[in-house]
C-alpha angles and dihedrals in degrees: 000000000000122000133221105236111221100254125114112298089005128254114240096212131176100194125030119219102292096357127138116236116237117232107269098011093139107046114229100033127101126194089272093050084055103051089037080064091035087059094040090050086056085035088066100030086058090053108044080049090048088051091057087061103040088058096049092053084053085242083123149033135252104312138208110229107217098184116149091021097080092096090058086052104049100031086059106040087051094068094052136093118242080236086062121094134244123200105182126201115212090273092056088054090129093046087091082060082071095059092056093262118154118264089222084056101060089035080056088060090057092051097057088232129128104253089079098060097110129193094246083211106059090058099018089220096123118224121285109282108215103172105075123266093340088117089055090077089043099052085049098054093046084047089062102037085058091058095047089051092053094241119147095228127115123205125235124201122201120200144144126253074256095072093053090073090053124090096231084060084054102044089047093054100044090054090045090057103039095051101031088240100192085233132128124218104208109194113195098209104198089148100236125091093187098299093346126109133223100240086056083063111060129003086208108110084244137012082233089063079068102076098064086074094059083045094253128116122261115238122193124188140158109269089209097064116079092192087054093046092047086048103047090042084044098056091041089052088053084052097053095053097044081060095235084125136240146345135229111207131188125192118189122209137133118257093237094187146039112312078244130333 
């Protein structure tokens, strides 16, 4: 399956740069799996392009580029149940598209109008959170609500390198640990926090090295390959339901735009 690259902290990768990809090299996809992500990943691409746009023709608001992150979206929402739960942070604003979400709708958001003010329970992707880290504790509580209330659903946080330095982020995983909360905690490394960087962050050697301290495993993929990011949420989906807790995952990518417009 997939292989751990020899670079600090390792890579788990799929497909290597141009490479092909072997028949049944991810286990669980068929030819119709891969084109579905081939076209979400287009279907992303096309409206984090159409934003751009949007915003310099004054139709939206300040937006969040998310080029070069579609593959840790829909890698990872690929690998979920439409039962599970998605809490977005503002770079995760098309997630909502893979849940079968209109596109006006989340436009809408953007806008500040009405109209994107979606119910979070008729398609469990929980509303854009746009103060950092506050949604981690939420997705967490949820996680484990779920689990009092005997329901089969796992949680999924989405959040920047820049969250891991904010208490919320430390309070939700914390809670996630100590209670096995079946929640993931989905970082979207892009090594930037604004003008940050990452190794102003963290002195650990990788964000992923933090989750031994909340009692969950590390993951580190590469944020760029969609195969990798489905696998490695895969297998920590199958963790949460078995009810052995949660999963820290770090995907690793490079913010190839504006922090926003």
């Amino acid at each position: 399956m997939s292989q751990v690259l020899p670079a600090e902290g390792g890579l788990r990768r799929v497909i290597g740069d141009g490479e092909a990809l072997p028949d049944g090299e991810v286990e669980g996809l068929e030819p119709d799996d891969l084109l579905a992500l081939y076209r979400n990943l287009v279907l992303l691409r096309t409206y984090d392009e159409r934003s751009v746009v949007y915003h310099r023709q004054g139709r939206i608001g300040t937006f969040a580029i998310f080029w070069n992150h579609e593959a840790m979206q829909v890698g990872s929402a690929f690998a979920l149940e439409a039962r599970d739960w998605i809490f977005p942070s503002y770079r995760e604003s098309a997630i909502g598209l893979l849940r079968g979400m209109p596109a006006s709708t989340v436009l809408s958001w953007w806008r500040g109008h009405p109209a994107g003010w979606w119910n979070p329970a008729e398609f469990n992707v929980a509303s854009i959170c746009v103060p950092i880290a506050t949604h981690v504790p939420h997705a967490v509580g949820l996680a484990w609500g779920s689990r009092l209330k005997g329901e089969d659903r796992v949680a999924v946080a989405y959040f920047g390198d820049g969250a891991t330095s904010e208490g919320a982020f430390h309070e939700g995983a914390t809670f996630a640990g100590v209670l096995k909360a079946p929640a993931i905690l989905f970082c979207n490394n892009n090594q930037w926090a604004i003008s940050t960087p990452l190794e102003a962050q963290t002195a650990a050697p990788t964000l992923a090295d933090k989750a031994i301290g909340y009692g969950m495993p590390g993951v580190r993929v590469d944020g760029g390959d969609v195969l990798a990011v489905y696998e490695a949420t895969r297998e920590a989906v199958t963790r949460a339901r078995a009810g052995e807790g949660p999963t820290f995952i770090e995907a690793v990518t490079y913010r190839a735009a504006p922090h926003a417009t």
